[in-house]
N, C-alpha and C positions, 0 to 999 in steps of 0.2 A: 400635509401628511407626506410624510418619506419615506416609500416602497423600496427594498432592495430584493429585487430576485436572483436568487443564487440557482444557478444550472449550469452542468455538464459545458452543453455549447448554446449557439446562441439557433443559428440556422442547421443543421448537420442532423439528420435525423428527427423521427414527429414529435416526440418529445420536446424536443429543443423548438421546432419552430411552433410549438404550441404555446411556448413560453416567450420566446420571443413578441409571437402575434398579441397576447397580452399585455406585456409592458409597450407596448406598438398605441396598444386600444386605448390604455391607463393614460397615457400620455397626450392623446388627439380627442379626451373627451374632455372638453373644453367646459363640462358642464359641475367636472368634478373636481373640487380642491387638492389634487393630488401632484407630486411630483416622484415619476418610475424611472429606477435604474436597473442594473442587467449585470451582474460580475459571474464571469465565465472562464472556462478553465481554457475551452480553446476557441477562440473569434475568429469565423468568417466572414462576418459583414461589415459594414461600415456606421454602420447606427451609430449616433455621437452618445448615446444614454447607454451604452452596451461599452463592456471595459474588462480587460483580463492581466496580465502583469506583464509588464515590459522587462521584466529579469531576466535574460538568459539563462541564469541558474535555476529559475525558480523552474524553469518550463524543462530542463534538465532534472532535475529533481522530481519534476510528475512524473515526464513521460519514464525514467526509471522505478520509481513507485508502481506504475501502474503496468510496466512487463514482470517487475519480482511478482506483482498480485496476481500475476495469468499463471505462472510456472509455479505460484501456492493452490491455484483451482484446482492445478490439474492430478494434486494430491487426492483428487476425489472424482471415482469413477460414476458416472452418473448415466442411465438411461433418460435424463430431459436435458435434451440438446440444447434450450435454449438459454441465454447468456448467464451467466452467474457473478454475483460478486461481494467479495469477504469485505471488501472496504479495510482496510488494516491498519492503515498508515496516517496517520497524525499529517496535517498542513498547515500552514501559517495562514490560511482564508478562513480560521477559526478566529484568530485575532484581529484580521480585518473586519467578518461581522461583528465582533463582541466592542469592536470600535469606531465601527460609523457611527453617523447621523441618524441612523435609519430610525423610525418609531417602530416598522416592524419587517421582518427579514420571511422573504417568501420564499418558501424550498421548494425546487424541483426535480428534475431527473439529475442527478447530482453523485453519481457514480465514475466509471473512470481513476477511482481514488482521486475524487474530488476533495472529499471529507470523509473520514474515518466515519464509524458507526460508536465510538467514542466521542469524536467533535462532535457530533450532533444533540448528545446527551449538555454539552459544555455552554451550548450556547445562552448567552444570557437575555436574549431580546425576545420580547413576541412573535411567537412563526405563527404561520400557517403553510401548509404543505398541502399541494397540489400533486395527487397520487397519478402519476403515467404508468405505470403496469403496477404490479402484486410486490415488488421488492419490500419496501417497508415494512409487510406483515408478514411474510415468507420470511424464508431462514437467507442463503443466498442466492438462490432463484429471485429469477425477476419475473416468472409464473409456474404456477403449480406444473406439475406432470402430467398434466391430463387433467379434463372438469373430474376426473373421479380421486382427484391426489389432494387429503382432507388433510395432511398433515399438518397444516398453517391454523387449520381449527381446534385438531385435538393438543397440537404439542407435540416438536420436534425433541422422542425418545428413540432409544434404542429399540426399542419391540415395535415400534412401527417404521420406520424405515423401511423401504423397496428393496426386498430381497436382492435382487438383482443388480441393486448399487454396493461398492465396495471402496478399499480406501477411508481417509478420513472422513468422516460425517461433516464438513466443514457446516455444510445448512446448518447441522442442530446448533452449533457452534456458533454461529453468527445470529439466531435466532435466540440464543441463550446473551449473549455479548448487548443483543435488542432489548431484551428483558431487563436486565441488568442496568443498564444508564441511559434508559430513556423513562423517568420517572414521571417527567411532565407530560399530560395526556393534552397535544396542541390539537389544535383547529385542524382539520382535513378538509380538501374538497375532491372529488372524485368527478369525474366526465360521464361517467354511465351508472344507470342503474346496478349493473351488473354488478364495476368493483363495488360501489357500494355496499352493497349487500355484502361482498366478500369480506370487506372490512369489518364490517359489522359480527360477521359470524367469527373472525379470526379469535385465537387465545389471546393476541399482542396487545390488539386495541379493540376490541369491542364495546369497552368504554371512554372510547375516544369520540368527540362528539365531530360528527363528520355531514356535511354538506355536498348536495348537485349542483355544479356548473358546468355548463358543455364549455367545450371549446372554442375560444373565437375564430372566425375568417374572416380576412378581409376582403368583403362583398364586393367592392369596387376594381379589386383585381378578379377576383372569381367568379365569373359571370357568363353568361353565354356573350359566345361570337362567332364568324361565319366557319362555315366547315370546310366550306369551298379554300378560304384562304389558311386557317390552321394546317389544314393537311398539304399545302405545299411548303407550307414554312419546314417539316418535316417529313416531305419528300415521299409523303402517305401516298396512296392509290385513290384516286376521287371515288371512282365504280364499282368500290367492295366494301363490305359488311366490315368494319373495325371493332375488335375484342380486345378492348384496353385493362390491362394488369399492372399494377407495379408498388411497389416500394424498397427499401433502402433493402440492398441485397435480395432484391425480390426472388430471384430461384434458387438460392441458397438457406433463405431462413426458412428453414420448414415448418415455424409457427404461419407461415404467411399462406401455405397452402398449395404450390405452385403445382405438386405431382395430382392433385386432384384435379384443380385445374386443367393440365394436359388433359387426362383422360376425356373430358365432357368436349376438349377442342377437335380430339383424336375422333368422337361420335358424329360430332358434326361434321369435319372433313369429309365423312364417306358420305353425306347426304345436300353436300351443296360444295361448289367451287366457289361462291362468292364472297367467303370470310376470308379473314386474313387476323393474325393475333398480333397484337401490340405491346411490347411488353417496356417500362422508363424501371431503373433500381438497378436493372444488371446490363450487362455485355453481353452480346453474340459468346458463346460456348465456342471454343478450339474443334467439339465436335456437333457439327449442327442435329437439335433436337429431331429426330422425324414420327411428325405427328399429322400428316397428311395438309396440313396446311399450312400458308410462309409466317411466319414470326419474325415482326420488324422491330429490333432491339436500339432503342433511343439512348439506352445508357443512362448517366446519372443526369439529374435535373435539381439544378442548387436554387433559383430562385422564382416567385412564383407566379409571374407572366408566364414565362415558359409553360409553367405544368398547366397553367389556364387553356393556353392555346393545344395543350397534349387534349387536355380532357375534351376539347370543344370540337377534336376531330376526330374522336368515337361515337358509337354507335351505341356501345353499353359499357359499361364498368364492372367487374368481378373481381369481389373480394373475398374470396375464400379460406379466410383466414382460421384458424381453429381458436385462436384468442386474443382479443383485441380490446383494450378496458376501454377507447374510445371508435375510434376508426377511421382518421383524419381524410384519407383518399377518398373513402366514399362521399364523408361530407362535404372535401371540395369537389369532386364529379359530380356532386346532386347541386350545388350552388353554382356551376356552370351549366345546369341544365341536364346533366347526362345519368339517364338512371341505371341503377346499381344493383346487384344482385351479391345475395352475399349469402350467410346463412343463417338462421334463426336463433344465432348464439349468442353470449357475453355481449360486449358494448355495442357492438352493430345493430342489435335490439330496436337500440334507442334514433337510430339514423336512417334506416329505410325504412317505408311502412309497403309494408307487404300488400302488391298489387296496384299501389297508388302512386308510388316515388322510385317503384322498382321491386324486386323479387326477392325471398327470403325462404331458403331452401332448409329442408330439413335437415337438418349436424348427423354427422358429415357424409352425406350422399352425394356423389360428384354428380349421380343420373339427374339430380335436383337442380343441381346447378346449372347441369346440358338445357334440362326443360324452361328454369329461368332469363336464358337466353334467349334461347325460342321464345318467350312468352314477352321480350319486350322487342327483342327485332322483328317481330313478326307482327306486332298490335296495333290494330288499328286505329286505337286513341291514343298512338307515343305522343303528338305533338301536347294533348291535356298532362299525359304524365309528366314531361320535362318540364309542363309549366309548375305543373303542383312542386318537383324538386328544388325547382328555383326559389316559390314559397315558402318552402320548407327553411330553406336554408337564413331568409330575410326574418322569419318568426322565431331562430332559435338561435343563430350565430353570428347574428351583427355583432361589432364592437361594443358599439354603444351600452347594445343589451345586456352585455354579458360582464364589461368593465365597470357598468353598476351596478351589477349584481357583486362582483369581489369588492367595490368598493362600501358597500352595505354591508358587509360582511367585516374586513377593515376595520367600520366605525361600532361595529359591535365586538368585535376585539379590544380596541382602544379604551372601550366604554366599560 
């Protein structure tokens, strides 16, 4: 059987390394007849199975595609900050899948003006797509505007639109362009409960037949190790409380939660000197944050020894995200042992179990998330919870587990 995953990048964001770590799995399961490849628009790694085009022009030609598609976004004034995209522009990675080997072509995060929202309609092989945020059943939001923004349910019209958006409607537009040539209702799989359900209720695809598979990690990188030695690798403080945060633009993407965050760090500050905040995604600020306690900024973290040893030199993990269809961070700081607090919403649901692997605060109370911290740096049975985490993590996220699970799925597609 011949897997081709088509995604955005390969490692560069959770997306990417969620897909990555699958064709990783697909390949070192020696148990399953399969042979996984990886065509990406821009490659970071070295994988021999991962492959993007060696043209000059051709990598001239996206990265032009895809600044005209940012200077067409911005035709549309929108109150939901978070990424958007029309997909517009036709590529020639339409005629690469429609001309592999492949028996069947796995879609991922595949934006960037990857593939038009046309090409996708063109393709001739068996998909299944593997849903990383709301894009596909959304207009051109990659999540709604808030859990109360049903538009992706009722139907992107004119009389429901957000007052307070103006400009071209581009969403209903590419939501209408969705409609329109994607005829064939393919295989989904989703990482949480959450999208699922989201899927499920959208107008796009609700009769789309759609499948749970979490996310794989690989357990033999993610794992616990000593604290003593991680935290000098990174020049940590041995004798203070660590509040590790982070993801890919972690204090700029305000889906990620960062300002709520502060505030719970800001409560704690006045009631102890022994924390200290950790933050991997972003850079030290030109103007340093003051929130009564130091915040040691690790910057970007590309490969995942590194973020093993980040997570294995805190103390807790805080993901206070407002929406997350999976929640990759938490899962790997629960599979190094490190429990996580996050809060009781979207795909995080399904990754901390509240009071056992870690804390799960009521949306969006940052006072929840202060108390959550407290409640595992202060507990007397952390050492049972970070076991239970590790658990967690070996019962739902091995390769093995989860690369037979797509591959059952595979052979009922085929079938």
């Amino acid at each position: 059987m011949l897997v081709l995953h088509i995604s955005t990048s390969d490692i560069e964001g959770g997306a990417a390394r969620a897909s990555f770590r699958l064709n990783q799995a697909l390949n070192n399961n020696k148990k399953l007849d399969i042979k996984s490849s990886m065509r990406v628009l821009n490659m970071r790694s070295d994988d021999k199975t991962v492959f993007t085009s060696k043209s000059k022009i051709e990598k001239y030609k996206s990265k032009m595609k895809n600044i005209a598609s940012i200077k067409i976004q911005r035709l549309q004034k929108s109150t939901n900050n978070i990424l958007h995209s029309s997909s517009i522009f036709s590529s020639s990675i339409l005629h690469e899948i429609n001309n592999s080997k492949a028996d069947i072509i796995h879609l991922h995060w595949i934006q960037g003006e990857m593939l038009s929202i046309e090409d996708i309609g063109k393709i001739n092989k068996k998909i299944i797509w593997t849903f990383h945020d709301a894009w596909p059943f959304c207009g051109s939001e990659h999540y709604p505007n808030g859990l109360e923004d049903k538009r992706y349910v009722e139907g992107y019209f004119k009389n429901n639109r957000n007052s307070l958006h103006s400009g071209i409607d581009l969403d209903k537009r590419a939501w209408e362009r969705k409609r329109k040539y994607w005829k064939r209702k393919n295989m989904i799989v989703c990482p949480s409960q959450w999208l699922k359900s989201c899927v499920k209720s959208s107008k796009l695809m609700s009769k789309w037949p759609v499948y749970l598979i979490p996310h794989a990690l690989p357990l033999n990188i993610y794992k616990p190790m000593s604290r003593e030695f991680s935290r000098e690798i990174f020049n940590l403080p041995k004798d203070k409380i660590l509040i590790l945060f982070g993801a890919l633009n972690a204090t700029s993407d305000k889906r990620k939660g960062w300002s709520l965050l502060t505030k719970a760090l800001e409560k704690i500050s006045h009631e102890y000197s022994s924390y200290e905040a950790v933050v991997f995604g972003s850079s030290a600020p030109v103007e340093p944050l003051k929130i009564g306690m130091p915040i040691n900024y690790v910057g970007r973290i590309y490969d995942d020894q590194t973020l093993a040893l980040l997570y294995s030199a805190a103390d807790v993990m805080v993901v206070p995200s407002y929406m997350e269809s999976f929640g990759q961070t938490a899962s790997e700081a629960q599979s190094c042992g490190l429990p996580v607090v996050a809060f009781d919403s979207t795909g995080l649901k399904d990754i901390v179990l509240h009071k056992k692997t870690g804390y799960l605060a009521k949306p969006y109370y940052w006072e929840d998330i202060y108390k959550g911290i407290k409640w595992v740096v202060l507990n007397d049975d952390i050492q049972n919870i970070r076991k239970k985490s590790r658990l967690r993590s070996e019962e739902l996220w091995s390769p093995d587990l989860v690369s037979g699970q797509y591959y059952d799925l595979y052979k009922k597609l085929l079938s």
